[in-house]
C-alpha positions in Angstrom: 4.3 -17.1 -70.4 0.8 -17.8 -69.2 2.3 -20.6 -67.5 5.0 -18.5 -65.6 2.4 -15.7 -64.8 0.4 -19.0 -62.6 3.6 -20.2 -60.9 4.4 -16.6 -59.6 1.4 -16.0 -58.8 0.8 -18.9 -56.9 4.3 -18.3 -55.1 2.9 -14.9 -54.2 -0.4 -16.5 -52.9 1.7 -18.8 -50.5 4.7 -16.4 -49.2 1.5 -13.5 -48.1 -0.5 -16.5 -46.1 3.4 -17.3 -45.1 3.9 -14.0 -43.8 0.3 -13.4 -42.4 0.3 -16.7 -40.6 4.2 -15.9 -39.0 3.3 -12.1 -37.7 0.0 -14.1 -36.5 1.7 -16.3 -34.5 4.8 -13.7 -33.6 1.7 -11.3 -31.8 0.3 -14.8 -30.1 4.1 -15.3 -28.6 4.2 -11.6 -27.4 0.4 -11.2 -26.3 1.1 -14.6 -24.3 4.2 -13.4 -23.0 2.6 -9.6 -22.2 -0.6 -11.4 -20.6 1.9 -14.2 -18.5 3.5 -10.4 -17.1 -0.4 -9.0 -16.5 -0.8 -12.2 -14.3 2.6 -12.3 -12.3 2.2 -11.3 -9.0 5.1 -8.4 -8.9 4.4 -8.2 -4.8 6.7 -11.4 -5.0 10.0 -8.7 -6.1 8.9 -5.9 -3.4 6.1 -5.0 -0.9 5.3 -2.1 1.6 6.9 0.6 2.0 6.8 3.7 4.2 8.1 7.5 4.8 8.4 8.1 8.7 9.1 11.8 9.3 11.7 12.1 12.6 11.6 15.1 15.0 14.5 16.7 12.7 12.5 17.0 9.9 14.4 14.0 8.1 13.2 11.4 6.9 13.2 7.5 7.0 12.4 5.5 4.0 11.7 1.9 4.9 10.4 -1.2 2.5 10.4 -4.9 2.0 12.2 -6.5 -1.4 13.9 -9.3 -2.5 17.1 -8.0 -2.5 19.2 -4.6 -2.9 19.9 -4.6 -6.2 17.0 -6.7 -7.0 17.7 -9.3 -9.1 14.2 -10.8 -10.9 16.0 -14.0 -10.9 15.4 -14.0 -6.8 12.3 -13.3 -6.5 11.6 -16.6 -8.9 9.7 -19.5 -7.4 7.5 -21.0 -5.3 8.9 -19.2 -2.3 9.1 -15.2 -1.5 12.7 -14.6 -0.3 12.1 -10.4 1.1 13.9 -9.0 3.5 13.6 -5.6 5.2 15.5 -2.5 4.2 16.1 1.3 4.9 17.1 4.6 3.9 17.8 7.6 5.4 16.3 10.3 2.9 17.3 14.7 3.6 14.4 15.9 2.1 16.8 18.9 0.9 18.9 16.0 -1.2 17.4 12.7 -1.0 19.5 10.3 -1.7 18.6 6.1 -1.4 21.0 4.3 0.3 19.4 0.9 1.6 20.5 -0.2 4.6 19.5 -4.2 5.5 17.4 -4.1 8.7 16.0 -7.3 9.0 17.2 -10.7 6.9 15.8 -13.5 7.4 14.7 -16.6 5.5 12.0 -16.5 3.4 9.5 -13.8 3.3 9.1 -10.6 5.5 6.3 -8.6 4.2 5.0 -6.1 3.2 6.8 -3.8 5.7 4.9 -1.1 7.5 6.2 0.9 9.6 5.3 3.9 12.1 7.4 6.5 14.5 5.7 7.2 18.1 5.8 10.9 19.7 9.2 9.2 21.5 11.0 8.7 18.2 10.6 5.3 18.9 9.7 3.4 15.0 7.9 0.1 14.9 8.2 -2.3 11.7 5.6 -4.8 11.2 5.4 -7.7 8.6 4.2 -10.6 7.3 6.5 -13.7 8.3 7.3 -16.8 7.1 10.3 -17.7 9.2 10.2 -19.8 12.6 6.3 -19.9 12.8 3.8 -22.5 14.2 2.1 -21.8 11.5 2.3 -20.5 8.2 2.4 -17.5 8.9 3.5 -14.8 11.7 2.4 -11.4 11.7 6.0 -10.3 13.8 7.9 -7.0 14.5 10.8 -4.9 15.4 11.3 -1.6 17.4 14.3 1.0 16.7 14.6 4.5 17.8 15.3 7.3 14.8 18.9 6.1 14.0 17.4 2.5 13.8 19.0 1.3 16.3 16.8 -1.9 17.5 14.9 -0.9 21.3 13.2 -4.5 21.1 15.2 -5.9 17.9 13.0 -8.8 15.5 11.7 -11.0 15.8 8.9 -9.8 18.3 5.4 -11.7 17.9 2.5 -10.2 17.5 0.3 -13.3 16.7 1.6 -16.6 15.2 -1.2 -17.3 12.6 -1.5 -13.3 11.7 -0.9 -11.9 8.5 -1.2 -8.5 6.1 -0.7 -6.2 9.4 -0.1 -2.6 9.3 0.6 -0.5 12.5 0.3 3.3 13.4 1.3 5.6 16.2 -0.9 6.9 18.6 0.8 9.4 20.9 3.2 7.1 22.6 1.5 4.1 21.8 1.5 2.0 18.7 -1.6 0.2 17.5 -0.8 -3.5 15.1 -3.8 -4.2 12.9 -3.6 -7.0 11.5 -5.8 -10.2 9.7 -5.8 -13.9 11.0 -6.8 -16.8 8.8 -7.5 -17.6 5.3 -10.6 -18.6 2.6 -10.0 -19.7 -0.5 -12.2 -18.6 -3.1 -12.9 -14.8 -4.5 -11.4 -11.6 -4.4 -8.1 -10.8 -6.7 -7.9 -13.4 -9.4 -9.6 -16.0 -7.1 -7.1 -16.2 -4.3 -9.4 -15.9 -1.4 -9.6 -13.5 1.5 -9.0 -13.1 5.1 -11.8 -14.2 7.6 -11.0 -11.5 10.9 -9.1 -8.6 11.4 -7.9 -8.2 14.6 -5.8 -5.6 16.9 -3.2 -5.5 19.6 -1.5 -2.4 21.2 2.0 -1.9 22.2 3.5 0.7 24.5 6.5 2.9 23.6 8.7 -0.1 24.6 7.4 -2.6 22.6 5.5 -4.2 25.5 1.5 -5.5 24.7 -1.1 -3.0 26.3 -4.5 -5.0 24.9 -5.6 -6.9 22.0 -9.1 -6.4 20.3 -10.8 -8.5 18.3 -12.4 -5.4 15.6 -14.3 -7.8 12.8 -14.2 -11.7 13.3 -16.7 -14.5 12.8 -18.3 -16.8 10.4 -20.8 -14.1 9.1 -18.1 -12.3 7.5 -14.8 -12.2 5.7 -12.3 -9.2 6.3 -9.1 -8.1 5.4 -6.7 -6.1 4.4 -6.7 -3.9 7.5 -4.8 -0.7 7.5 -4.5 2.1 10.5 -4.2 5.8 11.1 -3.3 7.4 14.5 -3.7 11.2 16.0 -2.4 11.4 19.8 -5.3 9.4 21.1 -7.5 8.1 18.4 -6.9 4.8 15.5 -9.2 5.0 12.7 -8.9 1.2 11.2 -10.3 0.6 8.3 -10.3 -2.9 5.9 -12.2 -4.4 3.4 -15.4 -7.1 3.6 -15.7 -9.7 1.3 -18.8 -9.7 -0.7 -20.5 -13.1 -2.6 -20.2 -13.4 -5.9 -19.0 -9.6 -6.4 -15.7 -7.9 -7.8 -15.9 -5.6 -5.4 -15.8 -5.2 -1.5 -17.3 -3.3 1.1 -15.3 -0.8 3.1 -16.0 -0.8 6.7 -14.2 1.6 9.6 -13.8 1.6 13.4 -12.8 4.3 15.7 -11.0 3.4 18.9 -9.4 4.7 21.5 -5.7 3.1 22.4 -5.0 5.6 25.5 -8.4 4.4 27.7 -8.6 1.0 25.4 -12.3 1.8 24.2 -14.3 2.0 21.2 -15.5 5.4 20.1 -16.9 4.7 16.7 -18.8 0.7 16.2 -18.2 -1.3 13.0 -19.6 1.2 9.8 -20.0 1.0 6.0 -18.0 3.9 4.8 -18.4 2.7 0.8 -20.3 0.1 -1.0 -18.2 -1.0 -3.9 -14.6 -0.7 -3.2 -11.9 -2.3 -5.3 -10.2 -4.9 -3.6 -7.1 -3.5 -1.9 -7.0 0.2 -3.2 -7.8 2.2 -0.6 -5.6 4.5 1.9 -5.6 5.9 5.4 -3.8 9.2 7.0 -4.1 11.3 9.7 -4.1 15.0 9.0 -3.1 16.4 11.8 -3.4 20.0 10.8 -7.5 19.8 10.6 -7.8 17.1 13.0 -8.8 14.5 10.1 -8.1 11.3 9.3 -8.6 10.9 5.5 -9.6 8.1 3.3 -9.2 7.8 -0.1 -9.6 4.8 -2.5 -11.2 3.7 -5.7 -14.2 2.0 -6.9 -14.3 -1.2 -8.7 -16.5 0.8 -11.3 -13.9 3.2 -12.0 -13.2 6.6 -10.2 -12.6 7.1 -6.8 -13.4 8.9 -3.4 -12.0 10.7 -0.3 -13.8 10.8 3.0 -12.8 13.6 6.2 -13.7 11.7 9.3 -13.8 13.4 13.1 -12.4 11.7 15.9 -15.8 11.0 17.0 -16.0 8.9 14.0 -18.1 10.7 12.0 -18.0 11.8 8.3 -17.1 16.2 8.6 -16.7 16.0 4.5 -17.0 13.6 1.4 -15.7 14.1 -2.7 -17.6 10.8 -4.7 -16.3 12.5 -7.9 -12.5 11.7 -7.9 -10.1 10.0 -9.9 -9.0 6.2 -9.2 -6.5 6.1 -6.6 -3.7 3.4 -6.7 -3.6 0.5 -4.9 -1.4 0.8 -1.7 -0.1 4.9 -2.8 -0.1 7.2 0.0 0.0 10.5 -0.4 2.8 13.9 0.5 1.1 16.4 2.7 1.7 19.4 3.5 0.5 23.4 3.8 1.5 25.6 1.1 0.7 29.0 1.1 -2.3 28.3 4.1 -3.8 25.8 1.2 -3.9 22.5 2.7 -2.6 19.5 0.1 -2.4 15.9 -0.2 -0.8 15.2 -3.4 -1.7 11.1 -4.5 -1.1 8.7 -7.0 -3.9 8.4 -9.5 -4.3 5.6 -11.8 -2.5 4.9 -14.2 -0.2 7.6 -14.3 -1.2 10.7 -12.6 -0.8 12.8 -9.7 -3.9 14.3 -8.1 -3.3 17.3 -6.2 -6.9 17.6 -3.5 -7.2 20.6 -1.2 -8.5 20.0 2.3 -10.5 21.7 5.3 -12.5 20.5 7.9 -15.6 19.9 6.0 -14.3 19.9 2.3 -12.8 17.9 -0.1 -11.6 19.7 -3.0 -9.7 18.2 -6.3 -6.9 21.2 -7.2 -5.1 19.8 -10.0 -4.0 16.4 -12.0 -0.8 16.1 -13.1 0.9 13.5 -15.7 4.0 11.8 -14.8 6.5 9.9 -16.4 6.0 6.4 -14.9 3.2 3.8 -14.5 2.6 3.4 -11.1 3.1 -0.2 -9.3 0.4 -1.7 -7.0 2.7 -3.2 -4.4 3.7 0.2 -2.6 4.1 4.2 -3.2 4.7 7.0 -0.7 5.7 10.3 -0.9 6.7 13.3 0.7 7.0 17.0 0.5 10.7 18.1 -0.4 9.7 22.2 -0.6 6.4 24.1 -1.8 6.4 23.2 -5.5 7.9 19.5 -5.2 6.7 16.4 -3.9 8.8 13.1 -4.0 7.9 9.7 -4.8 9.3 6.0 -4.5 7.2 3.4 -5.8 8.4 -0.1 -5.5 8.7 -2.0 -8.8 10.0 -5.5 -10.3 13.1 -3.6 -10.8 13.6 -1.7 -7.5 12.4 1.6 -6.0 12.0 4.3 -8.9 12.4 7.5 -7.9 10.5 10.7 -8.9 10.3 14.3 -8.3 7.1 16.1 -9.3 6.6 20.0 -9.7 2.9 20.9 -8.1 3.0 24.2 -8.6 -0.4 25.3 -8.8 0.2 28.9 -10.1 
């Protein structure tokens, strides 16, 4: 019996370490597997997306993906395959309905778009198709039914890349990057080296190009733009040595008489890389900027069309990388309703010279990092769409603040 007590024992001994060493090598499989998705860049399935508001009060929804359905399988390789897509959204029903707009092969992203003061909407990207060189930062111009004015592909510069644009009265202003260095920023990839401008009249036709940061002192990137009916507030990041952070600079200029009103300026020390947003507000005359820093938490500046700072909030949650934000007056209270990190909505109050945080809100939904915007359907709701591996999601958010 003493015998038999051993050999069970011993059989107990060896089907525990069994079991331990199986569930220890069953949670190596799925970290490995849950670190390989941390790692995947998801901008490969869909990048950039926009709300322009037309003169009716409807809307046009307007993004770059892989496909509509998007199928993962697609967007699997060496080479991004997006094309260009839209939707036209009722902000009393919205409803998406994508609509190709511009196919081509390989990639055309991230899409950002703008509408003018004549309806007229230009859509910007990064190209991969018929270029001199890698890449193209290219274009398209439709009126409010989307009909192409000057249909794509329009150059703006062969060798440009991560562009944005914005409307300026009639005009439209490109910002965009040129050039590439390897080494730092997100997960070593490298950064831009200049950010540069051009401006386009209603008709699509160039006005002037700027250089706004370029040089071999300095690495920038990632430009974005806001426009009132005569001033573009650009504003992108800097690389810094050796840092996991970037500095973010701003210019004000001035696409109707083609000048600089505001020179190159530091607006925050350590930004984190590519999570940082730009709006006009045009009901205070404001253009705000919001963002995060790489230590955690985040900020919102007012700037004047001068170029100078009218209000500041240091004390705010993280915003998420390329959200922006539904706007609008409710009950004389000024709102811009953002994505916060991870899952959150923060509801900030504005006037000319404040900055106020009203209220955060959980949602049901991890936000993405490769595009969010939203809009205003009525008083108490906002509406998102944030781009995903698995296609736009959808949500509808009460902000009461009763």
């Amino acid at each position: 019996m003493a015998i038999t007590a051993k050999r069970t024992g011993v059989i107990a001994t060896v089907a525990i370490i069994w079991l331990i060493a199986t569930s220890y090598f069953v949670y190596l499989s799925l970290t490995s597997e849950a670190d390989s998705d941390r790692r995947r860049d998801m901008r490969e399935f869909q990048h950039g997306v926009d709300f322009v508001r037309r003169a009716d009060g409807k809307y046009v929804l307007i993004w770059s993906s892989s496909g509509s359905p998007l199928e993962p399988e697609e967007a699997d390789g060496d080479e991004w395959i997006h094309d260009v897509y839209y939707s036209h959204i009722d902000p009393k029903n919205p409803q998406l309905d994508p609509v190709t707009l511009i196919s081509a092969p390989l990639a055309q992203e991230p899409a950002s778009s703008a509408i003018n003061d004549d309806g007229h909407i230009m859509v910007t990207m990064e190209d991969a198709w018929n270029t001199e060189n890698v890449l193209a930062q290219t274009f398209g111009l439709y009126d409010s039914d989307m009909s192409p004015i000057k249909a794509y592909q329009q150059v703006v510069f062969d060798g440009g890349h991560s562009g944005h644009v914005t409307a300026a009265g009639k005009r439209f202003v490109v910002f965009y990057s040129e050039e590439w260095v390897d080494g730092g920023g997100v997960d070593d990839l490298g950064s831009g080296d200049d950010v540069l401008m051009a401006v386009y009249d209603t008709h699509g036709e160039l006005l002037h190009e700027r250089d706004v940061a370029v040089g071999d002192r300095t690495r920038d990137w990632w430009p974005l733009a806001a426009g009132s009916d005569r001033r573009a507030l650009l504003v992108w990041q800097r690389f810094v040595d050796d840092k996991p952070y970037a500095r973010l600079m701003y210019r004000m200029y001035d696409p109707v008489d083609d000048k600089w009103v505001k020179g190159e300026t530091e607006l925050v020390k350590t930004q984190e890389y590519y999570t940082y947003d730009v709006q006009y507000i045009g009901a205070i005359d404001r253009f705000l900027v919001t963002g995060a820093y790489s230590n955690g938490g985040g900020f919102a500046f007012l700037i004047a069309p001068d170029g100078s700072i009218s209000a500041r909030n240091t004390s705010l949650p993280p915003l998420v990388r390329e959200a922006q934000p539904a706007i609008r007056t409710v009950n004389g209270k000024l709102l811009a309703v953002y994505p916060a990190a991870p899952d959150r909505l923060m509801v900030l109050s504005l006037t000319k010279t404040s900055i106020s945080l009203e209220k955060r809100i959980p949602v049901d939904y991890r936000w993405s990092y490769i595009g969010t915007d939203g809009i205003f359907l009525d008083d108490g709701t906002v509406y998102f769409v944030s781009l995903s591996a698995n296609g736009p999601k959808q949500l509808k958010v009460s902000v009461n603040l009763d």
